[in-house]
Structures are given as C-alpha cells and as structure tokens.
N, C-alpha and C positions, 0 to 999 in steps of 0.2 A: 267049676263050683269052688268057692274058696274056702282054705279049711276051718275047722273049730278054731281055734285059734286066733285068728284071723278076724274070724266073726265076734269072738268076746273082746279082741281089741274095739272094733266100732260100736260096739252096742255097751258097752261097759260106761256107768256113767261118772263123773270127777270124782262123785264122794267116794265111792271105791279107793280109787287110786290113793286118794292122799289120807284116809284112814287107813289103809296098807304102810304107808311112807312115815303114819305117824306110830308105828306101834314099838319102833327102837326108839322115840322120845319123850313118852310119857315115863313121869315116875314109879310108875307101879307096873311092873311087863306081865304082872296077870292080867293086868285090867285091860286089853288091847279094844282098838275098835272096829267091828268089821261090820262094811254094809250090810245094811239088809235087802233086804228086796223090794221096800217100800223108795227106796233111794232109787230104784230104777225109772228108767223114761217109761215103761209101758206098766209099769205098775202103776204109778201117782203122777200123775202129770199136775194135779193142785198144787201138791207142795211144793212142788220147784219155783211156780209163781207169787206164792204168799210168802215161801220164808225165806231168807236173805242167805241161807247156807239149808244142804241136802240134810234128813233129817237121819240120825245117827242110833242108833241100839246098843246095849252092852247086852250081848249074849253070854251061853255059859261058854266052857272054857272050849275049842272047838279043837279037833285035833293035829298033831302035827303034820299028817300024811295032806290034810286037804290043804293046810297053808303051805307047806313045800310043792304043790302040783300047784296051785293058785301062782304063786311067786314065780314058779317056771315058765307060765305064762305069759307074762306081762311084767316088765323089768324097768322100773322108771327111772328115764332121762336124768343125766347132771344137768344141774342149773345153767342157764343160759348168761355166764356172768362174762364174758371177753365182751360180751357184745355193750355192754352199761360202761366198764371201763374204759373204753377204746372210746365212747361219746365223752366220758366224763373229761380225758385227757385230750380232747378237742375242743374241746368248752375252755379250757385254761390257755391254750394256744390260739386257737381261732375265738375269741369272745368277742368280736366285731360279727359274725354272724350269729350272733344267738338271736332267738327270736323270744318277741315278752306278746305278753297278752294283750290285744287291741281292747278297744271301748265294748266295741259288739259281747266277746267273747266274755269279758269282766260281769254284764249285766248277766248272759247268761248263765255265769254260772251263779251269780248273787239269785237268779231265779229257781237257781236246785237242779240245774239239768248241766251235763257234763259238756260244751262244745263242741267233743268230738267223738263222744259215744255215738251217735247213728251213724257217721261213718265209717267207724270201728267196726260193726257189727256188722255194714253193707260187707266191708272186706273180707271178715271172717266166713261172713256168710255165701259169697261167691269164692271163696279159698278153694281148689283141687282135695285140699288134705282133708278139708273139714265139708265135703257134700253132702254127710249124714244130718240130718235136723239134730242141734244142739242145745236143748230142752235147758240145759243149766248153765247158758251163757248170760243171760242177763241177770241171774244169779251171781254170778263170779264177778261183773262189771260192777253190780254195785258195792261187791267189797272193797274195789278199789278205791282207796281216798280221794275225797274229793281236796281242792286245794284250799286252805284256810288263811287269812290273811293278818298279820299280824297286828295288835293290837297297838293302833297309835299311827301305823307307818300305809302307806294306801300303797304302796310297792312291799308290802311284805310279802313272804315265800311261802309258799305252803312247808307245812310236815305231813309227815307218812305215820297213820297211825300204828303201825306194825311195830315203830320203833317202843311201846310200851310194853310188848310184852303179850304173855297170856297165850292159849292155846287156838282163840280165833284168829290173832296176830299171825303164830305159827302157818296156820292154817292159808290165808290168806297170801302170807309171803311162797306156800309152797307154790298154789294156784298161779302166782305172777312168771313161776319159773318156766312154769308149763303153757302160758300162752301164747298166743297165735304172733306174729311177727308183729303184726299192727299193735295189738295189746302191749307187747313188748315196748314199741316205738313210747306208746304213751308214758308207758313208765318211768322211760328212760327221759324224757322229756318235763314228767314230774321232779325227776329226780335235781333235773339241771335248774329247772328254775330253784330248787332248794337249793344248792352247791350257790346262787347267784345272791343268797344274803350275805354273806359274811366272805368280802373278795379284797382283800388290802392290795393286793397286785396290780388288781385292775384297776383301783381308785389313783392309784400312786402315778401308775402310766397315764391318767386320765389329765392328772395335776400336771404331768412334765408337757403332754402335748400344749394344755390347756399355757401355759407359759411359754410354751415357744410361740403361743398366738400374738403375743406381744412385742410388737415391734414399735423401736426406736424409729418413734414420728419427728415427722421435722418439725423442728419450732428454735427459740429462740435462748432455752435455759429452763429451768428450773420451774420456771411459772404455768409451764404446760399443765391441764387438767389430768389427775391419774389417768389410763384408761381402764373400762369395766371389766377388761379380764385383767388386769396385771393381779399379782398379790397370792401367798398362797393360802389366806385364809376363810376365802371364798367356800364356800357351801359346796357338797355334790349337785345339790341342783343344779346351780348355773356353771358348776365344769360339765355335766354333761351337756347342758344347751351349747354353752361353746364348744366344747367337743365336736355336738353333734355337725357344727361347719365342714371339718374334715371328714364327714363322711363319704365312704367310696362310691362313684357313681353307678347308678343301676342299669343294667347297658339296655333294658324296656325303657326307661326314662328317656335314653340316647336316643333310640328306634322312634319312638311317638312324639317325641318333644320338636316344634318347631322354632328354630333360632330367629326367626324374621318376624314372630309375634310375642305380645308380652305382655303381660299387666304390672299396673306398678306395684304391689305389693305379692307377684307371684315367687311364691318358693320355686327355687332353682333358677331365676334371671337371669343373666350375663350381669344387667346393670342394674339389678334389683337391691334391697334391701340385705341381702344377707350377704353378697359378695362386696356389696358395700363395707358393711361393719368390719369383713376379714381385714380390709386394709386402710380402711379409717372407723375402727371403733368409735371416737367422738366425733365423727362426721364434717371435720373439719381438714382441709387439706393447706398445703406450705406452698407459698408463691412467691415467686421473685421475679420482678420486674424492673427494668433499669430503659435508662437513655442514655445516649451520648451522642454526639454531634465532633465528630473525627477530622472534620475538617479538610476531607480528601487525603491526608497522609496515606503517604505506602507503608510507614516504617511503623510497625505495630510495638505494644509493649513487651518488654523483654519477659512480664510475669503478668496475666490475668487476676492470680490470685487474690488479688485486693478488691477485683471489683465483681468477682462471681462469686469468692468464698472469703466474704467478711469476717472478721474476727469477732464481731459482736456475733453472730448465732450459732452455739456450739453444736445443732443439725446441718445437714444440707436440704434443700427445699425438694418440694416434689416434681414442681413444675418452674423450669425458667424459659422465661419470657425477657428476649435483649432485642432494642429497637434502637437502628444507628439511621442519621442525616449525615449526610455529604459522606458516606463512606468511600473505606479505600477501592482501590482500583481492582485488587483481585478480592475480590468473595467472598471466594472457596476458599482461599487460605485462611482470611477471616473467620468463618464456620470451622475448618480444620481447628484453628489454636481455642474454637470455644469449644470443641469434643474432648480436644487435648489436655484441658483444663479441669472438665467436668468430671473426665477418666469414666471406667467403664461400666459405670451405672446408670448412664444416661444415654438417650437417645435423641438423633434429628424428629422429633416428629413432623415437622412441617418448615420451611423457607419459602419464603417470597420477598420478591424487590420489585420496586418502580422508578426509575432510575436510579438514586444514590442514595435510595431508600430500603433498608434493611430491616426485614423481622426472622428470626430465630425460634424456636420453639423448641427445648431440648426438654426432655421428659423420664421421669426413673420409667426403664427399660420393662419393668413388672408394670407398668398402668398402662402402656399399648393399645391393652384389649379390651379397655372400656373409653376407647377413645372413637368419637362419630370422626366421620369422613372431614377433613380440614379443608375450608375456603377459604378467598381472598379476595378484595376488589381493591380499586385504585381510583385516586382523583386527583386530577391535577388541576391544581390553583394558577400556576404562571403557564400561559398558552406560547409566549411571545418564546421562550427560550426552547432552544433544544434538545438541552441538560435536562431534565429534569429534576432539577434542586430543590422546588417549593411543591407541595401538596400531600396525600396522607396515602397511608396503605393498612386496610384494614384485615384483619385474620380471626377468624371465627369457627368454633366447634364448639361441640357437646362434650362436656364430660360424667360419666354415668348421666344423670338426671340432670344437672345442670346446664344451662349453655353459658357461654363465655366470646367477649368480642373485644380485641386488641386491637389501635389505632396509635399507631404511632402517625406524627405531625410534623412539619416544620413551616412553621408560617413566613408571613410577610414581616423582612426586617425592617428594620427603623427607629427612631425615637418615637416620632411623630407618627407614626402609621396605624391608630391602634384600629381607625375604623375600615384598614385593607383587612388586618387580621381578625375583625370580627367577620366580614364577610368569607375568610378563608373557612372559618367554623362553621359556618349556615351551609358553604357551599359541600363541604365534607362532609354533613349529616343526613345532606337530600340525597347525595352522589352515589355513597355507598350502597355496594345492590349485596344486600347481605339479610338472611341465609338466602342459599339457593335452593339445595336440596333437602339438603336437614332442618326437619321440621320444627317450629318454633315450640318453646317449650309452652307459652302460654298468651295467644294468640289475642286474645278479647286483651290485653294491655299493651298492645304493640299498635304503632301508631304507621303509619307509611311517609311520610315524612320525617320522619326522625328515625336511625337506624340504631340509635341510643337506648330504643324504650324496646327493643324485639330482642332484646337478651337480658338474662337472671343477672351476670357481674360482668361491668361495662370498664376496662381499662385504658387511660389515655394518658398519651406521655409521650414529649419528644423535645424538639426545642421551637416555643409557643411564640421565642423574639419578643414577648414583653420585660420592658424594664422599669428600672427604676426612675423614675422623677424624681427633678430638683437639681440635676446635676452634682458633676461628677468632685464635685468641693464639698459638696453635705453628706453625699456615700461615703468620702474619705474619711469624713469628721466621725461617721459612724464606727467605721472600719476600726481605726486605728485608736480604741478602745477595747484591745486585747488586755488579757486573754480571755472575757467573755465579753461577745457582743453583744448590743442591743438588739434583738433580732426581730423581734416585734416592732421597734420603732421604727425599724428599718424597712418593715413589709409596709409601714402606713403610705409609702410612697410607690409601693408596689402597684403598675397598671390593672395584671389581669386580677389581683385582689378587690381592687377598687371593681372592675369591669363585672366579677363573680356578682359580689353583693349588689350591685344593680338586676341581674339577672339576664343580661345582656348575652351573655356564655358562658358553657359549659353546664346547663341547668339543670339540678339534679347532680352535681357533683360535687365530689368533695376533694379534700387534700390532708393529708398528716401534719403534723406540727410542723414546721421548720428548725432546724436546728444548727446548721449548718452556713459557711459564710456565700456569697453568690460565687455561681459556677461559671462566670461569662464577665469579663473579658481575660483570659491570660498570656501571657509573654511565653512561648512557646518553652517546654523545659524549664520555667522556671515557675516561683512563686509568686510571682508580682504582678498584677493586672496591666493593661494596656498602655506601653509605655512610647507608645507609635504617635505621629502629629495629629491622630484623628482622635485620642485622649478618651476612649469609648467608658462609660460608665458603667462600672461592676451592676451586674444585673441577676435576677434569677431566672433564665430563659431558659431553663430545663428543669422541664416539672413532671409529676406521676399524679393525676387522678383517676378516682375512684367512684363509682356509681354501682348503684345494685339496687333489684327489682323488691327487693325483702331489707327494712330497715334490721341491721346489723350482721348481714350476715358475711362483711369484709371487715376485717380486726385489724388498720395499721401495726406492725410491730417494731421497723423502725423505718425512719425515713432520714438518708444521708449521699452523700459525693464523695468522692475519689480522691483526694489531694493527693495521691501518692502516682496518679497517669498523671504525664505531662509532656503528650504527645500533639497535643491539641490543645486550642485556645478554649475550648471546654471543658472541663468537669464533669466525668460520668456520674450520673444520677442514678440510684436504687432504693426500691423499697422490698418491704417483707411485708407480706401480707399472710391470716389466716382467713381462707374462704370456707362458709359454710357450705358443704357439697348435697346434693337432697338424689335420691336413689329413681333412677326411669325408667324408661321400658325400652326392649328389644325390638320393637318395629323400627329403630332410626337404620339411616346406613353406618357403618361402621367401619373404621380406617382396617381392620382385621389386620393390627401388628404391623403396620407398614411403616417403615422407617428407611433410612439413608444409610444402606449396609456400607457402602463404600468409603464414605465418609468415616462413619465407625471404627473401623479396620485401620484407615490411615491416620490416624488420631489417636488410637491406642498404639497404637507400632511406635509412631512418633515417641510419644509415652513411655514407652519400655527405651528406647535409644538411649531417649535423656535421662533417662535413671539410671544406664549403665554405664553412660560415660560421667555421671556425677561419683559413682562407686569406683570406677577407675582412677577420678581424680582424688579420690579422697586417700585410696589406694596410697597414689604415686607422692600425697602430702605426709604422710605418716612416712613410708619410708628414706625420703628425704629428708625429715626431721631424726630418723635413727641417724641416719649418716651425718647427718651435722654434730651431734652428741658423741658418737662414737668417736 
C-alpha cells in the first residue's frame, strides 16, 4: 500500500502546486493563494472543463504549522531549461534541419485547433508517470499560445504570450516547466520557430552559397545574358529557392526513387529541370565545333592553342566537338595532344573513325552524367578504293533533354563535280542508321529517310570540295584587295551557296557569316595558295553547318580559320555556337561518366612535363643572363 505521501502526490491537482510556487511572488505575502478543494479532480470536475485555469480562493490567513507540513510534502521541480537551450544552440548550427510548417498544418491552425495537440495528449496520456486520469490537462494545453503570424509577412513567427507579463502569464510559464516531455518538445519547437524571424547569419550564409551557384559560363565576352542567380541584391525569396538546389539528399528519397524512370518536369531528375538550371541557369550551353582536312601529315602542330582556344572567346566552351579528313597516321597521339591542350577540365567523351575520318568529342568533366550513351554510323561514298578517304561519320547523343547529331563529311573532289557531291549528300542522309538505342527525342517530326530531321541540333562540317567558280584569275583579282576583302562578292561564285539556295542540299540548313579569306588551296608552311602546275583555285571547302528542330535555338557567335596552322594545305575551320539546351527525362540510357581514363592521365602528365621543363628553361635563361651582367 503506498504511503500518504505518495498518494497526495497523484491526486494533488496543478492549481495546488503552482498557487503554492506563486506565494514568494506575489506582491503582498499576506495575500497568498492556496487551493481550495473545489480545484480538486473529485470535487468539480465542471470547472476544469468550462474554465481555461483551476479556479482559485483567497482564504483567511492559514497557519504556519499546515504550510510547513504541506511544503514538506511535495517540493517543486527546477525548470526544465538545459533542455530549450541545448534545442536553441542546434537551431544556430544545425538550421538546415529545422522543420517549418507544411500547407496542412498552416490551415489547421488558421482553423483554431493546434496540429499537434491530439497527439500530445495521446502521449501524455499513455505516459508510465502520468497513468492517473489528468482532469486539468486540457486546461493547461489551452494556455499554451497558440502561433500568431505576423502582420504583412505569410512566414511570420509566432510570439508567446507570457512574454507581457501579469500573473496568468506567470502562471502559465510555470505550467510549461512542469510538463510532460511531449509538451515540453512543443514548446521548444514554439520557441524555434520564434528564434527563426530575425537570423542575419543564416541570411548571409544563404547569400554566400547562393553566389557560389554562379558559375562562369562559357561564352564569348561581355555580351552573355546576367544569369538569375548572380547579384547580391536579390530578395530572400529567391536565395532561398536557389538555395534550396543545394539541398542534402533524403536517403527515403535514395531508397524509393527509381533512376531508369522520369518525367519531365519531376523534382529530383538526373536530367530534369532543376539540375538543369544548377549548371545552365539560362539554358543555354558553349559549343565548339571545327574541321580540318590534315592532309595525311604525321608531323602535328607545334601549339594547338590557336585552333581550340581562340583568343576572340575569353570562356572556354563546354562541349568541343573536332572532325579531321585524311588524318594523320597515329590517332591516339592526335587525341593525346587535344586532351593536352584542353588540360584537365575536359574529358574524351566519345571517338570514332572510318578510315581517315576523325570525330573527337571532348566534354567539361562535371557534364558526364547527363550525358545518353554515345553512337556512331558510317558511309562510305567511294567503294572502288581501299582507303577510305571519301564519305561521312556520323555521332550522335542526348544531352539532358536535348539530342544532338555531328557529321562530319569529305566529299567528291573536283571543279566540275558538283553533281558526284550532291549525290554524296542524298547518299549520307539515307545511310546513316542513327539513333539506335537512345530514343528520339520527338518522334511524330522525324522522318526515316532523312537522318537530319530525328534530332533537336543537327551539326555538319568537314571538307564539302565545293569551290569557287570563274577561275583562278577572278579569285586572285578578289584576293588581293587586302586588307579587307570582298567577301560577299566573292561567295557569289561560291558552288555549294548557289547549290543551298536552289534547295538541292543541305535543306534546312544554315551557315554564319563568312568572314574570313578561303581555307583551300595552300603551299604547305606557308601563306600563299597553290603554287603547283595544277594552279588549284582558293576555294572555301571547309565549312560548319547548322540546323535545329526549334527556329533559334543555335546562336552563331563566331565563325573563322586558323592562318596561324600550316601544316596542311587546309585551314582549320571553327565555330562557337550557343545551343539552347531543353531539360528530359531519366528513362534514356546513360553514358553513367564513361570516359577515356587512359587517355586523361597521359595527356595531363604530358601537360605537367611541358610546364616543367618551360620553368626550367626559363630558370636556366635568367640565370645566364646574371652571368652575362656580372
């Protein structure tokens, strides 16, 4: 049997306690308050349901002997405060986990009811400590503030009424020190979303992330559009929407999410919308595309740098794409000196040849993983030879949402040949068995004879062997009206321009300005065109066109040639392009980061050699110069 004691602990009800607790802080210590008996559970169980606090008496003065035996009995708890600071000091450190209020919860409580009173109470009410019936628990709940929102702002904080004062206040605050763990949790939880108006810390870390989301796009200068996060005058709003990018993944999101299905506008994609924006905010991606026609040489240029990293774009692009005819003999060392050039931000994504036909695909190393599986088909135009020197090779994938199809060419040479090299073109566009696996992006406009029309941005470019008409006495007359040439009067003699505007080929294509003087014929190492008995007339047989399935969404930015290679009787050819990139879905197949480690490796190492023996040399030029002075 458990003792007296004991017993007036559980049956004792709150107003007891905390009129006991209030009688050192009232101003007048005659006027104390001590329950009466109508405040008990088995006296009044009405009033506990109608009034929002137990109901209180001022009796006459009672004696000292009963409040000294009363007090001896029942001795009340210090405030529960380590447990509020110890939340609050995680709230400042950990504020990526705070939790705010859903839509559900918002309504609810705009309806008058608390969201997580009933299961406050379930808890209280299955608690070990608390098995006795607690007649003046939803009494004490409702003095708990409810959360008010501030006037003007739809995220405002609540305040806590207690903080004005007055002896319901008192009262109130004592109540919250003495509740049950759960109660406790809400309070503490009140309290943080209060702590979460006024946070300069967190706005400021919000600003620094929100600016490192800005990355230096590639483009061409100055002309690029701002992008929507740069700047630090931006609103909290939209730092925290961009913020919210960087949010940590939910490893339930990891568990349930499948990677091989997708919709296009699902939050969380691989290639959706929002990992889009991460690294093209204006949805526009950097491309560089070139040709050259090598001419079989083994002996490469001494510096690529002129024709991978022109000095007109003060970016580097995101994606290059290099497509070589009659290339050298080894390859691989070809590939080697364009990793060695690109240096270590770039990757192989994909190579293919068919015979002395080269495409390249090198890619910033971070875009990998929204890259579809990379294919490739081949045609060959000249059957009779064994070489294979004449016909196209085409290379094709998805990027996020986009797809993309590269063809490099090298047709039928000749003056007179123009109608072998239109059949080269009919015969390349039926040929081509492309995609295979990766699905098209938009299938009702894709045609099966034309492999031009089953992709979003169609690139073509190599050496097309059209020249100039009129001979090689009216090109020179052109020519040599330096230092600007007539460059338009000079395309009126141009074949595949004449041939375009009939519609004959390439339909649906386009080309950039010309600006530049023709890239075909030159005298090996030097500057001066074909000075051989065969007196070949400068021509522009190295060209870069363009098509796409959405008028505008390829932006020439420049289009020019090499005069500084002169390894070859051609002129390497390049453009800059911005493509508009449009966000997909996760059901395609996916290259998953494959790239040419090996390649990498030996191309960067290279890389470091030559920079340490240019430091050596520079070394050994300085202090040879002391010694001559001294």
């Amino acid at each position: 049997m458990p003792s007296k004691s004991a017993c007036l602990r559980h049956t004792e009800a709150p107003g007891q306690l905390e009129g006991r607790m209030l009688q050192g802080q009232l101003s007048n210590p005659e006027k104390k308050l001590i329950p009466t008996s109508a405040s008990l559970p088995a006296a009044d169980s009405q009033s506990s349901q109608t009034n929002s606090m137990p109901p209180l008496s001022m009796p006459a003065k009672p004696s000292n002997q009963n409040l000294q035996a009363k007090a001896n009995l029942i001795t009340p708890q210090p405030p529960i405060r380590p447990k509020l600071e110890r939340t609050l000091s995680l709230d400042d450190k950990g504020w990526r986990r705070r939790r705010f209020r859903g839509s559900q919860e918002d309504l609810t409580v705009q309806n008058g009811a608390s969201p997580c009173r009933g299961s406050l109470q379930d808890s209280v009410a299955q608690s070990p400590a608390y098995s006795r019936p607690l007649p003046c628990l939803s009494t004490s709940l409702q003095e708990i503030p409810k959360p008010r929102r501030a006037t003007g702002s739809e995220g405002g904080s609540p305040s806590l009424e207690a903080a004005s004062g007055g002896p319901h206040s008192r009262l109130a605050s004592l109540r919250a020190t003495h509740t049950p763990p759960a109660m406790d949790l809400n309070i503490a939880s009140s309290s943080l979303r209060t702590a979460n108006k006024v946070d300069p810390e967190h706005t400021d870390y919000k600003l620094r992330m929100q600016n490192r989301l800005v990355r230096a796009h590639s483009n061409l200068g100055p002309s690029r559009p701002r992008s929507p996060l740069a700047g630090d005058d931006h609103s909290i709003h939209s730092a925290r929407s961009s913020f919210s990018l960087l949010a940590p993944i939910r490893t339930k999101d990891i568990r349930s999410r499948s990677y091989l299905e997708g919709s296009l506008l699902a939050s969380g994609a691989l290639l959706g919308a929002d990992e889009l924006a991460r690294y093209f905010p204006d949805r526009n991606m950097a491309l560089f595309v070139a040709t050259w026609n090598m001419q079989g040489q083994k002996e490469l240029p001494a510096s690529l740098d002129e024709f991978l990293l022109p000095t007109e774009a003060d970016y580097t692009q995101d994606l290059y794409v290099i497509g070589v005819q009659e290339g050298c003999s080894d390859r691989r060392e070809w590939e080697t000196r364009l990793q060695e050039t690109l240096g270590p931000q770039y990757v192989l994504l994909s190579s293919a040849a068919h015979g002395v036909l080269y495409m390249s695909l090198f890619i910033r190393r971070d875009l990998i993983w929204f890259c579809s599986e990379v294919e490739y088909s081949t045609v060959t135009t000249r059957i009779v030879s064994q070489i294979k020197t004449k016909g196209a090779l085409g290379v094709s994938f998805t990027f996020f949402g986009t797809s993309f199809l590269f063809i490099t060419s090298h047709f039928t040479s000749g003056d007179g040949k123009v109608a072998e090299r239109l059949l080269d073109y009919n015969r390349t566009i039926q040929a081509l068995a492309l995609p295979r696996n990766v699905p098209d992006t938009n299938p009702y406009r894709s045609s099966a004879g034309d492999v031009t029309t089953r992709f979003d941005e169609v690139f073509w470019f190599g050496d097309f062997n059209f020249r100039l008409s009129g001979g090689r006495v009216a090109v020179e007359a052109f020519l040599k009206q330096d230092p600007e040439v007539d460059v338009l009067a000079l395309l009126q003699h141009d074949q595949l321009t004449r041939e375009m505007k009939k519609g004959s080929i390439f339909k649906g294509f386009e080309e950039a300005e010309i600006h530049f003087l023709p890239s075909y014929k030159f005298d090996i190492g030097k500057d001066t065109y074909d000075s051989t008995s065969k007196q070949r007339t400068p021509s522009y047989t190295d060209r870069v066109l363009y098509k796409s399935r959405h008028k505008g969404d390829i932006c020439p930015m420049k289009y020019s040639s090499c005069p500084g290679i002169k390894t070859s009787d051609h002129r390497p050819v390049y453009g800059l392009f911005r493509v508009k990139v449009r966000p997909g879905r996760d059901n395609i197949p996916l290259a998953a980061g494959k790239f040419d480690r090996e390649l990498y490796l030996i191309g960067i190492k290279r890389r470091i050699s030559k920079e340490i023996q240019r430091q050596e040399a520079l070394k050994s030029q300085s202090s040879s110069a002391v010694c001559t002075v001294s």
